[in-house]
mmCIF file of the N, C-alpha and C atoms, coordinates in Angstrom:
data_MODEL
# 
_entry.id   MODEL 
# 
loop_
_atom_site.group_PDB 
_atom_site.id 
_atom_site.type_symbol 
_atom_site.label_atom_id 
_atom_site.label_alt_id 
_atom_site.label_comp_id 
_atom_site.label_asym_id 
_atom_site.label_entity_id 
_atom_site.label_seq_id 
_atom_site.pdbx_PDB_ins_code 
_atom_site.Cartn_x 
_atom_site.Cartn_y 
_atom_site.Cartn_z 
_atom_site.occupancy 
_atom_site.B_iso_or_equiv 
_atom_site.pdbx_formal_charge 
_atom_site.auth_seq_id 
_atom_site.auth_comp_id 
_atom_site.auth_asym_id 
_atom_site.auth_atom_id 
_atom_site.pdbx_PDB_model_num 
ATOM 1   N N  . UNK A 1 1  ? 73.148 80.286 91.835  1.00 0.00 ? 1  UNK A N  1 
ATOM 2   C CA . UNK A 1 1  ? 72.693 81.304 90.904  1.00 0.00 ? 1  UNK A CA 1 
ATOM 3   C C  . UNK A 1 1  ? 72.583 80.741 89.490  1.00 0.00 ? 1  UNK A C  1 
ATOM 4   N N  . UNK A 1 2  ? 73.322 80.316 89.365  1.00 0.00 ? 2  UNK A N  1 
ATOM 5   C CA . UNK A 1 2  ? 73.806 79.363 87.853  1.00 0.00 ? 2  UNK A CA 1 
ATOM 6   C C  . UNK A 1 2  ? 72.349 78.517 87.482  1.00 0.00 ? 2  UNK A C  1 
ATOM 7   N N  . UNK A 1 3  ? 72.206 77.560 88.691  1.00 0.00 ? 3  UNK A N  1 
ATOM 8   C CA . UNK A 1 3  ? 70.962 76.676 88.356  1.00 0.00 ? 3  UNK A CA 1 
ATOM 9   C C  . UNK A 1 3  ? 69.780 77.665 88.272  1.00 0.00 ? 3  UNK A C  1 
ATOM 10  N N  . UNK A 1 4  ? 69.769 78.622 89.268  1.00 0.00 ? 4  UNK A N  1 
ATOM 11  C CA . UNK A 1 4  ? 68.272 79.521 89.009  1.00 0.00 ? 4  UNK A CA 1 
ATOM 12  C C  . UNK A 1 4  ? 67.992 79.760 88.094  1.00 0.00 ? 4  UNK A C  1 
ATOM 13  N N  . UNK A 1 5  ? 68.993 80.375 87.572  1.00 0.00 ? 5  UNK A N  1 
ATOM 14  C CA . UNK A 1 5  ? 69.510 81.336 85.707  1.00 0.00 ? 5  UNK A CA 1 
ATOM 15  C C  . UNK A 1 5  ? 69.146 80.360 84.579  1.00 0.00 ? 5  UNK A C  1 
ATOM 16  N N  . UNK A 1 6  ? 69.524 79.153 84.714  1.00 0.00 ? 6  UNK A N  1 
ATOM 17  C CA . UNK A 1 6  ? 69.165 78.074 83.681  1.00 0.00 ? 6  UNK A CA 1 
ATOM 18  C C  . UNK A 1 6  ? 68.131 77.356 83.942  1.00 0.00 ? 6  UNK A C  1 
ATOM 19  N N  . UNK A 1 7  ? 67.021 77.122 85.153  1.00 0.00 ? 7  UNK A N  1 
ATOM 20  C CA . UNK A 1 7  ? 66.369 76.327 84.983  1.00 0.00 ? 7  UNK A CA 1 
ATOM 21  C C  . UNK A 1 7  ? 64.819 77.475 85.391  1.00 0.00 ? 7  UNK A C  1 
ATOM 22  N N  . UNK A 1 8  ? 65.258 78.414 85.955  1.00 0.00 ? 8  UNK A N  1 
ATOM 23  C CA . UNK A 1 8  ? 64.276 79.553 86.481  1.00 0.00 ? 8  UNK A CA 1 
ATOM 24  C C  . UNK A 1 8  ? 64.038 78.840 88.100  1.00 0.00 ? 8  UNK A C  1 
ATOM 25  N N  . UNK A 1 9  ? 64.118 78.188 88.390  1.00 0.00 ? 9  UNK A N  1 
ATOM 26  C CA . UNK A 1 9  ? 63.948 78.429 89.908  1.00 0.00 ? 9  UNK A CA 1 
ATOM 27  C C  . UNK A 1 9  ? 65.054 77.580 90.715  1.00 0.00 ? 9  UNK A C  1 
ATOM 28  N N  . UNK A 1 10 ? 65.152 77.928 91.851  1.00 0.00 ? 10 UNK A N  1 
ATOM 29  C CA . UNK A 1 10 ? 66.136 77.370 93.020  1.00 0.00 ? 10 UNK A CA 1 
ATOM 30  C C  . UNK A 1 10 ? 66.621 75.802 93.347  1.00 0.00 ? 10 UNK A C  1 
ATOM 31  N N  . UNK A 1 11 ? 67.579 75.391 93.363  1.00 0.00 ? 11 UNK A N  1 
ATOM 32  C CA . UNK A 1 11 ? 67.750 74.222 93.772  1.00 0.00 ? 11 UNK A CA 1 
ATOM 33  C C  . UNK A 1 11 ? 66.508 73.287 94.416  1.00 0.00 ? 11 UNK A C  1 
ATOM 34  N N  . UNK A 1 12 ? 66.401 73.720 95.447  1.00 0.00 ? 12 UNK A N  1 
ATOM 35  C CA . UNK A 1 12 ? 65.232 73.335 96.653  1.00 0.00 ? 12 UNK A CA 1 
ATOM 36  C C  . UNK A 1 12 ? 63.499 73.102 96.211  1.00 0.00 ? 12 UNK A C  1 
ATOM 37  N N  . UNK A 1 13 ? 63.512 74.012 95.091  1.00 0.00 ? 13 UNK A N  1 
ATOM 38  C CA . UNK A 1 13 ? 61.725 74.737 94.472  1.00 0.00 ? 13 UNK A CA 1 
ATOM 39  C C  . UNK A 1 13 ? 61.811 73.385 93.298  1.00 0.00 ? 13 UNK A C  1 
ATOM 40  N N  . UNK A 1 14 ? 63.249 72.805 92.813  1.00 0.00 ? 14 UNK A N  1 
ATOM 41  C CA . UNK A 1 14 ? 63.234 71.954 91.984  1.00 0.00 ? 14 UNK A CA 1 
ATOM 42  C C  . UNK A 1 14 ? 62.812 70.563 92.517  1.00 0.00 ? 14 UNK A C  1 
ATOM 43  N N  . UNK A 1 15 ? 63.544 70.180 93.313  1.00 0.00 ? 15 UNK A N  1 
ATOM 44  C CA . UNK A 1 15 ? 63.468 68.873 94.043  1.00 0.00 ? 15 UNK A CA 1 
ATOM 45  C C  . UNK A 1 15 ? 62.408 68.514 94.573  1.00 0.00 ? 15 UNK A C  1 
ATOM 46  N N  . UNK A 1 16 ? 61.771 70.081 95.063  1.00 0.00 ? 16 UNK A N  1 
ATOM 47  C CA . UNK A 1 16 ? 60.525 69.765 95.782  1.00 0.00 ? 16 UNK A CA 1 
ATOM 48  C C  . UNK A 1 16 ? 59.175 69.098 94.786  1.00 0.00 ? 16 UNK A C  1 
ATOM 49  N N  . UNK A 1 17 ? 59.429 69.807 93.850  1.00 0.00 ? 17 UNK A N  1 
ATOM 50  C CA . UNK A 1 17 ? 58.705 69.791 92.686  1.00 0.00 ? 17 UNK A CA 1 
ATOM 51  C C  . UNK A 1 17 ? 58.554 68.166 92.011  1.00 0.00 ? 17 UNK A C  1 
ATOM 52  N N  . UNK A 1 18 ? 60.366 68.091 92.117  1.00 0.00 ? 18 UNK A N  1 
ATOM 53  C CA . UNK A 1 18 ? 60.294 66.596 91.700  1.00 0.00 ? 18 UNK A CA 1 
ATOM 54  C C  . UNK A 1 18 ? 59.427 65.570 92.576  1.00 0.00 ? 18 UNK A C  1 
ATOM 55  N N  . UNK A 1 19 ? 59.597 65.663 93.692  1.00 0.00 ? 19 UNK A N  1 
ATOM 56  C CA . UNK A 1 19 ? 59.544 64.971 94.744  1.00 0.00 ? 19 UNK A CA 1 
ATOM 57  C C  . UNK A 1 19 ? 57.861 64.886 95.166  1.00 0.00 ? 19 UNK A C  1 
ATOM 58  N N  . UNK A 1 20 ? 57.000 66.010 94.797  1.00 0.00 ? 20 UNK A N  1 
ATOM 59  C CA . UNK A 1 20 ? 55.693 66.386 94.382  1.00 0.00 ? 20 UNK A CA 1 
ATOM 60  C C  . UNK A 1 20 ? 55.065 65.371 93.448  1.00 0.00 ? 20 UNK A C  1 
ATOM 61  N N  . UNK A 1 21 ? 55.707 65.526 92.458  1.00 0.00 ? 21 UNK A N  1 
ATOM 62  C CA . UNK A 1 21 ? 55.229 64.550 91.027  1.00 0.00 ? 21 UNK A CA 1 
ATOM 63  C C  . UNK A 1 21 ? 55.496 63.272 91.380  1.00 0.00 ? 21 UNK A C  1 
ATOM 64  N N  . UNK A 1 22 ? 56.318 62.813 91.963  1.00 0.00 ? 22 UNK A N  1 
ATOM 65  C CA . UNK A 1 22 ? 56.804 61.480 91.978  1.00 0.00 ? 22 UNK A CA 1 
ATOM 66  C C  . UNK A 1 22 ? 55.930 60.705 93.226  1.00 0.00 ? 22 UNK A C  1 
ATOM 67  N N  . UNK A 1 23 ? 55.516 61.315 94.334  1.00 0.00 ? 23 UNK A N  1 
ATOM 68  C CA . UNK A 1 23 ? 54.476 61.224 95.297  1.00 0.00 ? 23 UNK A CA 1 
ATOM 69  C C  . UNK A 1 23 ? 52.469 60.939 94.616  1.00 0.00 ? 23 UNK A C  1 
ATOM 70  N N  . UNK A 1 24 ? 52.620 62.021 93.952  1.00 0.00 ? 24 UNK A N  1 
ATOM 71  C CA . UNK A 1 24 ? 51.118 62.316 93.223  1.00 0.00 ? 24 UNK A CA 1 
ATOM 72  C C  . UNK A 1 24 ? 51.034 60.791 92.553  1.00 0.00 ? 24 UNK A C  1 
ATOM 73  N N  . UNK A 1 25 ? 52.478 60.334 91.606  1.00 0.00 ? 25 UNK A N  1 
ATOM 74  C CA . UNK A 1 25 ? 52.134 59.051 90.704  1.00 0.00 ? 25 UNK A CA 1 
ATOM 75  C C  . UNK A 1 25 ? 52.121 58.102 92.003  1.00 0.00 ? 25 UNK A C  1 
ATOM 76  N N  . UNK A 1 26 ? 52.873 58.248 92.979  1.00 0.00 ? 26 UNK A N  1 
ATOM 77  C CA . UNK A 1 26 ? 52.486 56.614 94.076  1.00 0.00 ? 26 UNK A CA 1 
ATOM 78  C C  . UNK A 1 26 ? 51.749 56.951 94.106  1.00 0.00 ? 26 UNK A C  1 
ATOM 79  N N  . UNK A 1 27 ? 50.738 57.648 94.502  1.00 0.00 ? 27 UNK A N  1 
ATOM 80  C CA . UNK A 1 27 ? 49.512 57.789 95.202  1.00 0.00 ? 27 UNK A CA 1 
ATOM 81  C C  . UNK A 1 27 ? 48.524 57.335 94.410  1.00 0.00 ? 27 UNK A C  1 
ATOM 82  N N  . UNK A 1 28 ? 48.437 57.035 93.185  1.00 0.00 ? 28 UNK A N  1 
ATOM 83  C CA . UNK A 1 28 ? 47.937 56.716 92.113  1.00 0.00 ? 28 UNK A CA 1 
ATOM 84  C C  . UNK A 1 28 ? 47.540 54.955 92.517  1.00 0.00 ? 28 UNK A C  1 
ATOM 85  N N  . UNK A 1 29 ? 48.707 54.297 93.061  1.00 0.00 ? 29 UNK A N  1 
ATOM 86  C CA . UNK A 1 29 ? 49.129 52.644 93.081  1.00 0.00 ? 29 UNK A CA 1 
ATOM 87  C C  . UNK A 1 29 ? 48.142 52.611 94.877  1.00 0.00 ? 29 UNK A C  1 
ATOM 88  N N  . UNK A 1 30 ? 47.188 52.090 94.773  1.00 0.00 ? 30 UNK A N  1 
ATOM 89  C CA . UNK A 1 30 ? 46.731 52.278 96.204  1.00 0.00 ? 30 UNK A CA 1 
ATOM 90  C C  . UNK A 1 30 ? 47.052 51.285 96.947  1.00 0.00 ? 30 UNK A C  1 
ATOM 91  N N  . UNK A 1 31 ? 48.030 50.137 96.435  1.00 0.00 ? 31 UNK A N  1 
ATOM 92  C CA . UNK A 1 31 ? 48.703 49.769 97.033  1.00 0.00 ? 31 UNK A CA 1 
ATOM 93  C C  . UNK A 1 31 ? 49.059 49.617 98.238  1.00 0.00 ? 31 UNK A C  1 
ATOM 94  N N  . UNK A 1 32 ? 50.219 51.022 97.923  1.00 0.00 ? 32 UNK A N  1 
ATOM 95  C CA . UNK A 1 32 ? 51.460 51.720 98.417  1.00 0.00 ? 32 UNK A CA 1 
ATOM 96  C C  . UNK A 1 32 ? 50.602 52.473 99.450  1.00 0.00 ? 32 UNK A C  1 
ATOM 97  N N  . UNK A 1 33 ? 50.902 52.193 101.129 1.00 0.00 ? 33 UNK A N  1 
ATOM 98  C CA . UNK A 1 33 ? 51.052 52.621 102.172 1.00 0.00 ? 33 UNK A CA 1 
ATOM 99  C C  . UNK A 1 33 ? 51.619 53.950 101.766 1.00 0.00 ? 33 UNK A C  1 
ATOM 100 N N  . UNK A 1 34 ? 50.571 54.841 103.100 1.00 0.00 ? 34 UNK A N  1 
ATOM 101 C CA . UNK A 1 34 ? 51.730 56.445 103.104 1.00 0.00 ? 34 UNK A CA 1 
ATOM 102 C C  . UNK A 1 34 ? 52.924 56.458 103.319 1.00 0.00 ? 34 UNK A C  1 
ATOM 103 N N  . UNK A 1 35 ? 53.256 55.842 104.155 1.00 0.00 ? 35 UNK A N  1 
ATOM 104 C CA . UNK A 1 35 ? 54.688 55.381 105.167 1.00 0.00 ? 35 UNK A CA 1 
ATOM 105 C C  . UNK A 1 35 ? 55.882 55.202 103.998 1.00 0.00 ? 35 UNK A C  1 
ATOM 106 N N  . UNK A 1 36 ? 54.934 53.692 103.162 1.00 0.00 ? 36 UNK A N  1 
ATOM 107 C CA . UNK A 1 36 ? 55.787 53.352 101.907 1.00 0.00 ? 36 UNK A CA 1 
ATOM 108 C C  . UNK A 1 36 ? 56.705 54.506 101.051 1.00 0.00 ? 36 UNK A C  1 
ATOM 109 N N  . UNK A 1 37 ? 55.590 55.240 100.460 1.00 0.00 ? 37 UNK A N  1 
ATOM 110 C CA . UNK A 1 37 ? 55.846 56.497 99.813  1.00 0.00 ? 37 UNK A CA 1 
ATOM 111 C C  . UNK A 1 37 ? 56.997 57.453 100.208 1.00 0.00 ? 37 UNK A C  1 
ATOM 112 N N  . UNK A 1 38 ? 56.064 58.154 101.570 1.00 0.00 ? 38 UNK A N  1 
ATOM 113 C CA . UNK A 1 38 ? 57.271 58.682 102.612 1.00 0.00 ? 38 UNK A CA 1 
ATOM 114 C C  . UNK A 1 38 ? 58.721 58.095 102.718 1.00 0.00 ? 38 UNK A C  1 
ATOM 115 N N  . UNK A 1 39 ? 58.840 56.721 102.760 1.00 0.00 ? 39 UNK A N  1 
ATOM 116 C CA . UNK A 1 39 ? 60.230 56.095 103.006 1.00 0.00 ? 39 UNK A CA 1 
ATOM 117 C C  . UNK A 1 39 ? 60.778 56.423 101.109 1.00 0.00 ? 39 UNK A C  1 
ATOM 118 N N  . UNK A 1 40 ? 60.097 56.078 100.476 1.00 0.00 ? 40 UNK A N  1 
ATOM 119 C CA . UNK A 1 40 ? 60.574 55.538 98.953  1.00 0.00 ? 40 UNK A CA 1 
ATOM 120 C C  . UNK A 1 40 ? 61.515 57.041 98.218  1.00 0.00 ? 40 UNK A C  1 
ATOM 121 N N  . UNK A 1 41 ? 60.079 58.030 99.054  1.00 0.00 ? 41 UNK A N  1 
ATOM 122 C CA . UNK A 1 41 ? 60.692 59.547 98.575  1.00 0.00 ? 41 UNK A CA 1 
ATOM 123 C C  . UNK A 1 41 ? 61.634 60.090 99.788  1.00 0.00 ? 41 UNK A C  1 
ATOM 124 N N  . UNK A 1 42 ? 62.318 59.229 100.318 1.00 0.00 ? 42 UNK A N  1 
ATOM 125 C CA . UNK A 1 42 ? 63.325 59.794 101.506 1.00 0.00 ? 42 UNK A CA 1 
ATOM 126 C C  . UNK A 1 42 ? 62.974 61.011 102.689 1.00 0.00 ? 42 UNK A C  1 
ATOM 127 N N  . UNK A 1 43 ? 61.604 60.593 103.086 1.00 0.00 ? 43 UNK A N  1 
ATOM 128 C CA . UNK A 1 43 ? 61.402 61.003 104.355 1.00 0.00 ? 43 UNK A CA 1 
ATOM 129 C C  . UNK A 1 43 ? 61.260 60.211 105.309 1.00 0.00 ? 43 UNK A C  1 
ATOM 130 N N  . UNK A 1 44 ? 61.983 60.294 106.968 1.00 0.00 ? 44 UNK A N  1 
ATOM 131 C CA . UNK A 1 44 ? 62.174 59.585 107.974 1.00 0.00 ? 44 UNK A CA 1 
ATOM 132 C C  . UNK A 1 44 ? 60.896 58.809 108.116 1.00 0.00 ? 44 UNK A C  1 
ATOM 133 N N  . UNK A 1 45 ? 59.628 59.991 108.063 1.00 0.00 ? 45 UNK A N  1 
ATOM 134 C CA . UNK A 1 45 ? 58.873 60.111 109.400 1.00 0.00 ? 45 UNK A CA 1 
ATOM 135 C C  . UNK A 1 45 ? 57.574 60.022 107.672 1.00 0.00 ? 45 UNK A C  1 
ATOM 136 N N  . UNK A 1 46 ? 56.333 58.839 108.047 1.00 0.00 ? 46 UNK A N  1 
ATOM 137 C CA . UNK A 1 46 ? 55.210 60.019 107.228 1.00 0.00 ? 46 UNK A CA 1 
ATOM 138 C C  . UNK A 1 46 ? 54.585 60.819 107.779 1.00 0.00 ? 46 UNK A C  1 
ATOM 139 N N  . UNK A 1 47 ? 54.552 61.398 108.823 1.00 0.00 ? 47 UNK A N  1 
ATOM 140 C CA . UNK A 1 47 ? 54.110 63.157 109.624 1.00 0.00 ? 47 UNK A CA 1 
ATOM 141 C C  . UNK A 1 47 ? 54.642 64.027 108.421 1.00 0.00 ? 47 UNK A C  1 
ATOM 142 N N  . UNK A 1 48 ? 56.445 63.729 108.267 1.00 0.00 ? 48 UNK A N  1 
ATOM 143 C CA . UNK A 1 48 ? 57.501 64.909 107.797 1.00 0.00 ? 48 UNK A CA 1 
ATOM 144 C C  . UNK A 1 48 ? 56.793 65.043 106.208 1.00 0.00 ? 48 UNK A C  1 
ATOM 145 N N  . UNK A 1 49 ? 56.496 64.067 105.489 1.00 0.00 ? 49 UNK A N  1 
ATOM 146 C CA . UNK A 1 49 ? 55.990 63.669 104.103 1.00 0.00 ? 49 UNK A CA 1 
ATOM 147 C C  . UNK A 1 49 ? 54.504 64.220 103.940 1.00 0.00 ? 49 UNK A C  1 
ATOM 148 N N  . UNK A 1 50 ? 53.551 64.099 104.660 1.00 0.00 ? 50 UNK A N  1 
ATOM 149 C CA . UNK A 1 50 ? 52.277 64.324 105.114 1.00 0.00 ? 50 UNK A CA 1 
ATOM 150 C C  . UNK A 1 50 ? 52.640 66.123 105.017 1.00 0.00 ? 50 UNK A C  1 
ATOM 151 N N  . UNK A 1 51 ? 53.215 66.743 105.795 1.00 0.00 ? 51 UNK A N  1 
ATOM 152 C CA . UNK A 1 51 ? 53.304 68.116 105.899 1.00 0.00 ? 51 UNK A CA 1 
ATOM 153 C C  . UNK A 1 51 ? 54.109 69.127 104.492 1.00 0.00 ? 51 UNK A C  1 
ATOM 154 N N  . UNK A 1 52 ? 55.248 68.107 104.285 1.00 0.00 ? 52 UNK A N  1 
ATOM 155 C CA . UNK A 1 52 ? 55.793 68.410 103.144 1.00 0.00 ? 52 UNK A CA 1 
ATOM 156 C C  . UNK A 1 52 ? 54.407 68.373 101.832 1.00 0.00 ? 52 UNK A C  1 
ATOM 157 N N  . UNK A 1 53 ? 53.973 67.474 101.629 1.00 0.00 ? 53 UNK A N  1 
ATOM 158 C CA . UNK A 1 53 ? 52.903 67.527 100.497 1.00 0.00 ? 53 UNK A CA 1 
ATOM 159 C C  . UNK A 1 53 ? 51.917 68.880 100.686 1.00 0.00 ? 53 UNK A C  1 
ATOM 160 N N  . UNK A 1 54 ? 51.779 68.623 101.904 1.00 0.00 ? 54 UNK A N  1 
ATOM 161 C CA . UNK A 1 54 ? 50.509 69.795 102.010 1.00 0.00 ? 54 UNK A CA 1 
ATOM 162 C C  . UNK A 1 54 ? 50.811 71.107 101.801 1.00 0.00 ? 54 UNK A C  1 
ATOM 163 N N  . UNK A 1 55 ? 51.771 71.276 102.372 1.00 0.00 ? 55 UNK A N  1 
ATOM 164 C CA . UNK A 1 55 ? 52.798 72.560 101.631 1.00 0.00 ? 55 UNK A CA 1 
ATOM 165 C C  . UNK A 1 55 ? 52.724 72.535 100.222 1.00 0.00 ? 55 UNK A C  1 
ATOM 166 N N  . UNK A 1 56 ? 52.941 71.489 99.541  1.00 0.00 ? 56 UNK A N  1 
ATOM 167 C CA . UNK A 1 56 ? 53.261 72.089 97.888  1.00 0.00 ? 56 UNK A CA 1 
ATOM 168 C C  . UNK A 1 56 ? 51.895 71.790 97.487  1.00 0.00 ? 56 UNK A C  1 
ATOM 169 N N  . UNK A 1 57 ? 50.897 70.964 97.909  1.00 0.00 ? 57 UNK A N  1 
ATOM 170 C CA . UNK A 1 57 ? 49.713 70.619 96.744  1.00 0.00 ? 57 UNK A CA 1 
ATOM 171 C C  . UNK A 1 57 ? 48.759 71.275 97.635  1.00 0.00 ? 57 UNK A C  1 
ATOM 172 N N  . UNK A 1 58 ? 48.611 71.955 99.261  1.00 0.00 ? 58 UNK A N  1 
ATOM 173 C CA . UNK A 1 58 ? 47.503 72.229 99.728  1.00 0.00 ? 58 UNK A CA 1 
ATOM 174 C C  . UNK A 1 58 ? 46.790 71.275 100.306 1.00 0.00 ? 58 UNK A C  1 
ATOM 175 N N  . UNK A 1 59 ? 46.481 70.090 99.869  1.00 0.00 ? 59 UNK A N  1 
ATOM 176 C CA . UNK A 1 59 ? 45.767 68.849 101.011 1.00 0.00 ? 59 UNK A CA 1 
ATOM 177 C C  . UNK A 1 59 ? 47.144 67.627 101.078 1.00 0.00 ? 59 UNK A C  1 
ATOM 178 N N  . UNK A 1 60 ? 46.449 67.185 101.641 1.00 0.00 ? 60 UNK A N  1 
ATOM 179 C CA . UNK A 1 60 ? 46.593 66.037 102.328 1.00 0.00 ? 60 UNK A CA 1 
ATOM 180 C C  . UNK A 1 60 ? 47.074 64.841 101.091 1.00 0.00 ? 60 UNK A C  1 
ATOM 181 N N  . UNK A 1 61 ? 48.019 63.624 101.910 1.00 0.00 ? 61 UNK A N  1 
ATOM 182 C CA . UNK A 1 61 ? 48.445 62.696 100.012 1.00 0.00 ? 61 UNK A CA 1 
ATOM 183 C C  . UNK A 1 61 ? 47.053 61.630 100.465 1.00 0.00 ? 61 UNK A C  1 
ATOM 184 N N  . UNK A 1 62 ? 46.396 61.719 101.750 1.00 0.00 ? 62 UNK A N  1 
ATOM 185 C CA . UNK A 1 62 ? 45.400 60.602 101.688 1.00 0.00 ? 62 UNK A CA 1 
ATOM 186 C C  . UNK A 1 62 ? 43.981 61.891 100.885 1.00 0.00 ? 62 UNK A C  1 
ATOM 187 N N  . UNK A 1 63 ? 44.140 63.201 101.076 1.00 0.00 ? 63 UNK A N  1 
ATOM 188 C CA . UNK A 1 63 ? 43.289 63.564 100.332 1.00 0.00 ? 63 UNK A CA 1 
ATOM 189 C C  . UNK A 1 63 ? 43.270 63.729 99.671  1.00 0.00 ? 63 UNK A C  1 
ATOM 190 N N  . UNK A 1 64 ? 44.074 63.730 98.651  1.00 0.00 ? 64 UNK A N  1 
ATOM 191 C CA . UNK A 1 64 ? 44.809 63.592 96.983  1.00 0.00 ? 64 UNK A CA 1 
ATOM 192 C C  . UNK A 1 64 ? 44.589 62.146 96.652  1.00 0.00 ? 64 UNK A C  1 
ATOM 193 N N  . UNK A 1 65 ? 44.920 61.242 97.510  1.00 0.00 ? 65 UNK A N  1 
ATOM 194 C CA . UNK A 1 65 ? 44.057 59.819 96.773  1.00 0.00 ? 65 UNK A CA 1 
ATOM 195 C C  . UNK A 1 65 ? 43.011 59.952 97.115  1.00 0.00 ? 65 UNK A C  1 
ATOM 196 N N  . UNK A 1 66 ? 41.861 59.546 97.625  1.00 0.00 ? 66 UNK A N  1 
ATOM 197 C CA . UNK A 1 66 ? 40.750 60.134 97.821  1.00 0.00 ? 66 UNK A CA 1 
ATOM 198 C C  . UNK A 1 66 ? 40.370 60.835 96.572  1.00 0.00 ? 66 UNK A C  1 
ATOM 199 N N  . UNK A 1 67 ? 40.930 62.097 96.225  1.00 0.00 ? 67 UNK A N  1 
ATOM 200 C CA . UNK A 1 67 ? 40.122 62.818 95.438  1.00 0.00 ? 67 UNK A CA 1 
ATOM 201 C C  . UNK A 1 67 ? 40.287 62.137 94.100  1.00 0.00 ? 67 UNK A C  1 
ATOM 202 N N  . UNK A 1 68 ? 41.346 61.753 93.841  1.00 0.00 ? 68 UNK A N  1 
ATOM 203 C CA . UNK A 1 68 ? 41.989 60.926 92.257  1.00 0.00 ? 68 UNK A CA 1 
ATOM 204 C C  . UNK A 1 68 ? 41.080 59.442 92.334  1.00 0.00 ? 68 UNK A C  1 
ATOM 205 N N  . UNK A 1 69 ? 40.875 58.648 93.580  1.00 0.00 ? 69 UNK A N  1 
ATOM 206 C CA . UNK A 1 69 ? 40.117 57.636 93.166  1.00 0.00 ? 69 UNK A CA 1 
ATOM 207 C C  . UNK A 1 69 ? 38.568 57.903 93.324  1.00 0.00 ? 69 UNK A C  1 
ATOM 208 N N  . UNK A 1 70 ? 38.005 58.931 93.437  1.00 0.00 ? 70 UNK A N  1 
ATOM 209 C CA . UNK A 1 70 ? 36.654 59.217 93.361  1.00 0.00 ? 70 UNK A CA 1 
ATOM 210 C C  . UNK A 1 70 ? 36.440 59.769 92.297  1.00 0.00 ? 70 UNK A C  1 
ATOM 211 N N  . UNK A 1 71 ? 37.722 60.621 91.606  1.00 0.00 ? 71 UNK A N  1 
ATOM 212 C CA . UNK A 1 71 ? 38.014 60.844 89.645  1.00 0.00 ? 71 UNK A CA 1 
ATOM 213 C C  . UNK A 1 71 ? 37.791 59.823 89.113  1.00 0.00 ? 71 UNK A C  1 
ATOM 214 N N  . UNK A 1 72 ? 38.353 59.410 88.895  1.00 0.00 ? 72 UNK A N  1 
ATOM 215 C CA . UNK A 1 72 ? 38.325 57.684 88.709  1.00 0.00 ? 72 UNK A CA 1 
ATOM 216 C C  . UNK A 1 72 ? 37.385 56.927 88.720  1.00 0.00 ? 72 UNK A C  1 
ATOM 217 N N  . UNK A 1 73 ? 36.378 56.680 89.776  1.00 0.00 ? 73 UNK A N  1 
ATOM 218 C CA . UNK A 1 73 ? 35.444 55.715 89.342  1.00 0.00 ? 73 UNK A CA 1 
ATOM 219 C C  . UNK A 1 73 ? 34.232 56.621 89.173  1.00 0.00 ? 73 UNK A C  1 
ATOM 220 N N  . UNK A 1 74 ? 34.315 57.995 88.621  1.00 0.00 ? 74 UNK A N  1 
ATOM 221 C CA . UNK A 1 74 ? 33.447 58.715 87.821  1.00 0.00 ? 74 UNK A CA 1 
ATOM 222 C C  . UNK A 1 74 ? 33.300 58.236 86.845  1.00 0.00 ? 74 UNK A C  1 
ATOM 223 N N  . UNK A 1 75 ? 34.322 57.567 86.029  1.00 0.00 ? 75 UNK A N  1 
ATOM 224 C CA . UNK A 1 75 ? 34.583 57.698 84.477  1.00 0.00 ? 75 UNK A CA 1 
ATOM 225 C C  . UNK A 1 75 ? 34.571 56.046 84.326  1.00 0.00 ? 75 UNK A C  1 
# 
């Protein structure tokens, strides 16, 4: 209750959030394998990471790169 009260949302809505942002910037490094990512942000599996993203951003992290490197060589 404490953390809700001070930060406005839930333990879980936080991390996820973090864990959102910190995914979006790998995805940036095209590098970095999905798998990579998935392991780096502490998921077993990239299925579990893959489903988790799509939940918070709506697509896909290969369709989130995709869409950021076709931003990208617009400009």
């Amino acid at each position: 209750k404490v953390f809700r009260n001070e930060v406005g949302m839930t333990p879980k809505e936080y991390v996820d959030g973090r864990r959102a942002m910190a995914a979006k910037q790998m995805l940036r490094d095209r590098e970095l394998q999905i798998q990579e990512i998935a392991n780096q942000l502490g998921f077993q599996y990239s299925q579990s990471f893959i489903a988790f993203f799509r939940s918070v951003e709506g697509i896909t992290p290969g369709e989130y790169r995709a869409k950021i490197n076709l931003a990208s060589s617009r400009n």
